[in-house]
C-alpha positions in Angstrom: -95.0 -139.5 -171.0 -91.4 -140.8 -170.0 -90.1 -139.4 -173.7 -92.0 -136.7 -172.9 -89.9 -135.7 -169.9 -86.8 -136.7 -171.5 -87.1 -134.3 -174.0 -88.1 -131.6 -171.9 -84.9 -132.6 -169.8 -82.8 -131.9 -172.9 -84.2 -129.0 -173.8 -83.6 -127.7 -170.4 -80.3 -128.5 -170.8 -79.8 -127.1 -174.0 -81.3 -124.1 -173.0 -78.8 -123.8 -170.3 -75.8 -124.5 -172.1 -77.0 -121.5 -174.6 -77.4 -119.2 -171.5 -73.7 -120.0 -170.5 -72.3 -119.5 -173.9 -74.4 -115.9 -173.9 -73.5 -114.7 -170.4 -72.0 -111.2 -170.8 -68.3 -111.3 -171.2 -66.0 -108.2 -170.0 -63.5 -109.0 -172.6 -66.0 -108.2 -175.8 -65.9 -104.6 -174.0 -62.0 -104.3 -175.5 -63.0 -104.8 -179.2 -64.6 -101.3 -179.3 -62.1 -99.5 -176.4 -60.3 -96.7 -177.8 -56.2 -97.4 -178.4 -54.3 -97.9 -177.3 -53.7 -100.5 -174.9 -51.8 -100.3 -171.7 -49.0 -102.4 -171.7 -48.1 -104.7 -168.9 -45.0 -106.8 -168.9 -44.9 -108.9 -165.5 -41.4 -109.9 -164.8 -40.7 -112.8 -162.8 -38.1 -112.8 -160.4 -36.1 -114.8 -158.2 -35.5 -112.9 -154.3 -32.5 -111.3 -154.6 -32.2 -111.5 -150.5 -31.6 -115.2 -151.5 -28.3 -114.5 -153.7 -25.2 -116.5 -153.1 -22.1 -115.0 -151.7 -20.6 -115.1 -154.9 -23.3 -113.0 -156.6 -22.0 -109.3 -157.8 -24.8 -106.7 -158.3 -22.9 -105.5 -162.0 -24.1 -108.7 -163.0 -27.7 -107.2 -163.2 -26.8 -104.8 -165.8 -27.4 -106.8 -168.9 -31.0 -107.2 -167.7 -31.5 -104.2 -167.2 -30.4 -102.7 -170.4 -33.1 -104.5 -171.4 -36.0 -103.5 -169.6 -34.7 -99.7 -170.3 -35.6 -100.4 -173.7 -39.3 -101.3 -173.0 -39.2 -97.7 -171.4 -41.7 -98.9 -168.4 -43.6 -95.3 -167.8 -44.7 -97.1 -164.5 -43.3 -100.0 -161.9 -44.3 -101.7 -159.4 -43.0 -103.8 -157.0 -43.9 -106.8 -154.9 -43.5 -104.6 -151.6 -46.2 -103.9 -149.0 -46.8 -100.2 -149.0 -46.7 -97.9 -145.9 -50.3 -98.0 -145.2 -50.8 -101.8 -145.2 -47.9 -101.7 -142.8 -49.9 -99.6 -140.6 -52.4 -102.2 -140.8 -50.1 -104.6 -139.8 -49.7 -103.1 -137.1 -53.1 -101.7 -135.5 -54.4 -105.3 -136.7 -52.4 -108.1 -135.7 -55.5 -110.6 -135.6 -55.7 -110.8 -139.8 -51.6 -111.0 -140.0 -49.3 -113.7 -139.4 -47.1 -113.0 -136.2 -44.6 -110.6 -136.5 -45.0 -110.2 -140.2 -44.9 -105.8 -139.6 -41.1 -106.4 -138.7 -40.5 -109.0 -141.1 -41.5 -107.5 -144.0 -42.1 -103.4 -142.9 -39.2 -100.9 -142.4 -39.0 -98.7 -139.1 -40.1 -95.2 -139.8 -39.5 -93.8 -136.2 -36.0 -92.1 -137.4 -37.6 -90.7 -140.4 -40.8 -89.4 -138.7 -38.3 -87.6 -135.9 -36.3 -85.9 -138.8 -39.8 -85.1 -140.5 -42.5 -84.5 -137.8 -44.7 -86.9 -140.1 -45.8 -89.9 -139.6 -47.1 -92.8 -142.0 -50.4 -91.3 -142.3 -49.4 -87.6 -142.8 -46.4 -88.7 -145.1 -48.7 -90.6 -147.2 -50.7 -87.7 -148.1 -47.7 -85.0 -148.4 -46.1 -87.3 -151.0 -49.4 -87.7 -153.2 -49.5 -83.6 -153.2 -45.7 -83.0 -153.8 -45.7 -85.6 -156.6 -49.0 -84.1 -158.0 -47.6 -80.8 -158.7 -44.1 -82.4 -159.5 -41.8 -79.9 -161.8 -40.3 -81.7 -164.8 -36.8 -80.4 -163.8 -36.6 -80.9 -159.9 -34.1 -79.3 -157.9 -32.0 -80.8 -155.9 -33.4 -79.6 -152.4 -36.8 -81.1 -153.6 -35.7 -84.2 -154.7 -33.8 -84.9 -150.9 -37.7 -83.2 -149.5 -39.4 -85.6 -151.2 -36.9 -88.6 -150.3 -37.5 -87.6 -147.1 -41.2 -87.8 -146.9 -41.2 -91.0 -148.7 -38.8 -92.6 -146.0 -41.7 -91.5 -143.6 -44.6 -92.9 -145.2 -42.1 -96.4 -145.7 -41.4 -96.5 -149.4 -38.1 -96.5 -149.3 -37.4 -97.8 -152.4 -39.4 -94.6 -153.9 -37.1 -92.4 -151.6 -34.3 -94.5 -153.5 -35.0 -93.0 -156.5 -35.1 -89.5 -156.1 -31.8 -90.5 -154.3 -30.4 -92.4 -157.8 -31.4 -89.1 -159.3 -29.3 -86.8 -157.2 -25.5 -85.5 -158.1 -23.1 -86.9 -156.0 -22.2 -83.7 -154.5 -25.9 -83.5 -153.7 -26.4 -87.0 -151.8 -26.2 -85.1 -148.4 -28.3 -84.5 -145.4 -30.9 -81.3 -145.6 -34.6 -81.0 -146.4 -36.1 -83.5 -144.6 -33.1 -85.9 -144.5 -30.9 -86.7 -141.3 -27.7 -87.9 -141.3 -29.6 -91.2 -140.3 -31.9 -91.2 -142.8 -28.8 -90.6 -145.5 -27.3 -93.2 -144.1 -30.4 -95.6 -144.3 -30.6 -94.8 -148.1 -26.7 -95.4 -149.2 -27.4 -98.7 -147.6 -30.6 -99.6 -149.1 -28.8 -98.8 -152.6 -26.3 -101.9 -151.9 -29.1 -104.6 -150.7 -29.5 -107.3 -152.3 -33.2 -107.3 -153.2 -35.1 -106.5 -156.8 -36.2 -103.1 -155.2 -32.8 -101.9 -155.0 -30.8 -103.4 -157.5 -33.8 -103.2 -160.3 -36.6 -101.2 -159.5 -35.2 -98.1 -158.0 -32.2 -98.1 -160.2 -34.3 -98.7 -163.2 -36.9 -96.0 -162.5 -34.1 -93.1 -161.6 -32.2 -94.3 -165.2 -35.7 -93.4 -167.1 -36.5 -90.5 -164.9 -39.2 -91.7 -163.0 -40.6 -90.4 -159.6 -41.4 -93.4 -158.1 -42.0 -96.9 -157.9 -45.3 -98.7 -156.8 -45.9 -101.3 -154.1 -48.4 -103.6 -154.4 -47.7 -106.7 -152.0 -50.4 -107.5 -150.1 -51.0 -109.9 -147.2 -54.0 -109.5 -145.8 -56.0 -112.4 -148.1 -53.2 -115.1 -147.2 -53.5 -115.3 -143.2 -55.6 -118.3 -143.3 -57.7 -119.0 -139.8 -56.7 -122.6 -138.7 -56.7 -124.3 -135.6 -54.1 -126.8 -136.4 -51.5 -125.2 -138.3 -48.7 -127.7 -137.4 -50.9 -130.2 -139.4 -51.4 -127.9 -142.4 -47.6 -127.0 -142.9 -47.1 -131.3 -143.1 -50.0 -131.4 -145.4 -48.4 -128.9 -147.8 -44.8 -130.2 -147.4 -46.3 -133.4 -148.1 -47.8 -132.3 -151.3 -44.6 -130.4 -152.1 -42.9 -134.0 -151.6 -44.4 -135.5 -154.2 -43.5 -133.3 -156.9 -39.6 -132.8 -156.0 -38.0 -134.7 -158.4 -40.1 -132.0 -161.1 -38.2 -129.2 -158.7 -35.1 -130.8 -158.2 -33.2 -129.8 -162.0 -35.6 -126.2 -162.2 -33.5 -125.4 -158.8 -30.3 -126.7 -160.0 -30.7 -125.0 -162.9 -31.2 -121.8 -161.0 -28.1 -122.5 -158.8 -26.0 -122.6 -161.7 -26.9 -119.8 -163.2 -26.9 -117.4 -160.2 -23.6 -119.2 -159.1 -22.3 -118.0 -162.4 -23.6 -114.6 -162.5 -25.6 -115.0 -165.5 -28.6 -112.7 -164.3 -29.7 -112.3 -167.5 -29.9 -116.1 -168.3 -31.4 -116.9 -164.9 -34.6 -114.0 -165.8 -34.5 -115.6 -169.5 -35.2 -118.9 -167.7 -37.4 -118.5 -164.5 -39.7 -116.5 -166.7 -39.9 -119.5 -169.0 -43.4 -120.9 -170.0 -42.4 -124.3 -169.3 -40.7 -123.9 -166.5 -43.5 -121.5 -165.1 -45.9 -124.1 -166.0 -43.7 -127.2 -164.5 -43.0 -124.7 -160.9 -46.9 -124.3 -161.0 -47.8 -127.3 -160.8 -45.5 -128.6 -158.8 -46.5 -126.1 -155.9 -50.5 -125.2 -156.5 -51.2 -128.4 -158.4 -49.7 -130.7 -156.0 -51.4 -129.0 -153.3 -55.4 -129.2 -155.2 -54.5 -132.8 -155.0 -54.0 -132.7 -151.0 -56.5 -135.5 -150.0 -56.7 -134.6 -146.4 -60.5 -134.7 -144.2 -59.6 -130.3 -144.0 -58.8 -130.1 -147.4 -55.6 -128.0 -146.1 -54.2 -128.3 -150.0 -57.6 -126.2 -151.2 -57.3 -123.4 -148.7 -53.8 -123.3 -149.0 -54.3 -122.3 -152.7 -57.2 -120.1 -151.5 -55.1 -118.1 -149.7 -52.7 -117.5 -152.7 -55.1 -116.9 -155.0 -56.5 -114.1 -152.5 -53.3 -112.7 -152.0 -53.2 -112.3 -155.8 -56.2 -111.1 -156.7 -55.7 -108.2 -154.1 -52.0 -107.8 -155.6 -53.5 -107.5 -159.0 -55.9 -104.7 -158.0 -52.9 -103.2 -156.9 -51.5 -102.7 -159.6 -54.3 -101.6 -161.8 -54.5 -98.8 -159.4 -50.9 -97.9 -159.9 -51.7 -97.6 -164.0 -55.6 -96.4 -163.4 -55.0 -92.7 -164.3 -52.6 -94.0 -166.9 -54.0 -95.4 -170.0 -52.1 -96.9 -172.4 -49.1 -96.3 -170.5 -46.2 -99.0 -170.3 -46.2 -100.6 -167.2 -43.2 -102.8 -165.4 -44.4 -105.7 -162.8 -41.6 -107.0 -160.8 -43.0 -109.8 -158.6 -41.6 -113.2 -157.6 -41.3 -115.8 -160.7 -44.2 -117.6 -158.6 -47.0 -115.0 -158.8 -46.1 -114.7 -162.5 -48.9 -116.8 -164.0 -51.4 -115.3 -161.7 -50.7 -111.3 -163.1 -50.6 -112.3 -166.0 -53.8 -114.1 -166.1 -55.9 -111.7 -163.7 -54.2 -108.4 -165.1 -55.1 -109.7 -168.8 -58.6 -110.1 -168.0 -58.6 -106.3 -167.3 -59.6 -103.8 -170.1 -57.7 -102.3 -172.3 -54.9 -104.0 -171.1 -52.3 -106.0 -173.2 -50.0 -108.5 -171.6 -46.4 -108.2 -172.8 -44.2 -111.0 -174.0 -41.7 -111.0 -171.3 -39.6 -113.5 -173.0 -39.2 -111.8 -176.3 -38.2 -108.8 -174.2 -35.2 -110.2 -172.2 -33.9 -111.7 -175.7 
């Protein structure tokens, strides 16, 4: 009776191991999916608000020469979009204290100059770009600026701005002298929206960029938070002298205005690997009672899962189009891994594109 029971044990398993290997698998969907693919290159990037004070915007240009030649027919950033703003906003309780102002732009000049606000802005810019001529003139490029500085995508509003004559870059349809103002500044941040994405998109001819940020997943609930933060920082402790020569290596490069060399290296696979595991693996091993380490990297992965879906939804209508993901050198591993899963989609090399 006892062998009995021990083979029926083994069969069970057995049987279950063949159950796991059978499940159904999205990814067999892609063998028969008509071509082709889209194509998604993520770029990993360092925050350009970050830059040293000897760091000269010029010294972008050999990177983006390069990512012109991938001829991205869509990009998005890692920027929250209008509408999650207004979340923000009319939900504080999901959102981490003032995190509207820290990461959303004021819209109240733009919705004075246009009568619209986010909501209404939103909606006029989906129906201008739907019927979109394919040579713009110059009144409706500054129109459409306009509306997109009400429904707070400025970057967007940047590049119809890029995309303008000089002579053109003046108030009228839409836009103030405030709201010009607002956009000649935005052109000289330093941030990857205005030094990459925007100038990027309005040298290919694109409309618009897409952003897909997200921070509604990432607001954990906790009711010690000062013990959490020395949790992490703890964990993060443990794995500085990994950190310590990947950020020196960093600093040298930006110091020395070798953009190109600093994309060619944060987007690394070793040094990916080495920055991931130095941040989410160190935190997994958290041993504390809350297991603060764990919902720490809960909250990431959340954030990325809903930045992922994101961007699908920029590239949905798009099929096999070329798409351009310009999110920090962190979230790399993540888009790479969650977008890949998607069908149809192929991941792009990033390295052999920045050679």
């Amino acid at each position: 009776m006892r062998h009995y029971r021990y083979c029926a044990a083994l069969l069970l398993s057995i049987s279950a191991l063949a159950m796991a290997d059978e499940r159904a698998d999205p990814a067999s969907l892609d063998a028969s999916a008509a071509k082709p693919a889209t194509r998604i290159a993520v770029l990993g990037t360092v925050h350009l608000t970050e830059a040293p004070k000897s760091f000269q915007a010029a010294s972008l240009a050999p990177l983006l020469e390069r990512l012109a030649r991938y001829q991205p027919q869509i990009i998005t950033v890692e920027q929250l979009s209008g509408e999650e703003c207004e979340r923000m906003l009319h939900q504080p309780d999901r959102y981490a204290p003032d995190e509207a102002h820290l990461y959303c732009g004021d819209t109240s000049d733009a919705k004075a100059a246009t009568g619209l606000d986010v909501a209404a802005a939103s909606v006029e810019m989906r129906h201008l770009l739907k019927s979109w001529p394919a040579q713009p003139t110059a009144m409706q490029r500054r129109h459409l600026a306009a509306v997109f500085m009400a429904a707070n995508d400025e970057t967007s509003a940047l590049v119809q701005w890029l995309q303008l004559p000089a002579a053109e870059r003046h108030a009228g349809d839409g836009l103030d002298g405030k709201l010009t103002k607002a956009l000649d500044a935005h052109s000289r941040e330093n941030s990857e929206s205005s030094l990459i994405a925007a100038p990027l998109a309005a040298r290919l001819g694109l409309q618009r960029v897409y952003p897909v940020d997200d921070h509604s997943g990432d607001n954990v609930d906790l009711d010690d938070g000062a013990a959490f933060g020395q949790a992490i920082q703890h964990a993060w402790d443990g794995a500085a002298a990994t950190m310590q020569p990947i950020r020196q290596q960093q600093q040298a490069l930006w110091q020395a205005n070798d953009m190109l060399g600093l994309y060619r290296y944060i987007n690394r696979v070793d040094v990916r690997r080495s920055s991931m595991q130095a941040d989410f693996g160190s935190a997994l091993r958290d041993a504390s009672p809350q297991h603060y380490g764990r919902i720490y990297v809960a909250g990431w992965e959340t954030r990325n899962l809903r930045m992922a879906a994101n961007v699908h939804e920029a590239f949905r209508e798009s099929p096999g189009a070329r798409v351009l993901s310009i999110v920090g050198a962190q979230h790399k591993a993540w888009f790479d891994s969650l977008l890949g899963q998607m069908q149809g989609v192929q991941i792009v090399d990033v390295e052999s594109l920045l050679k």
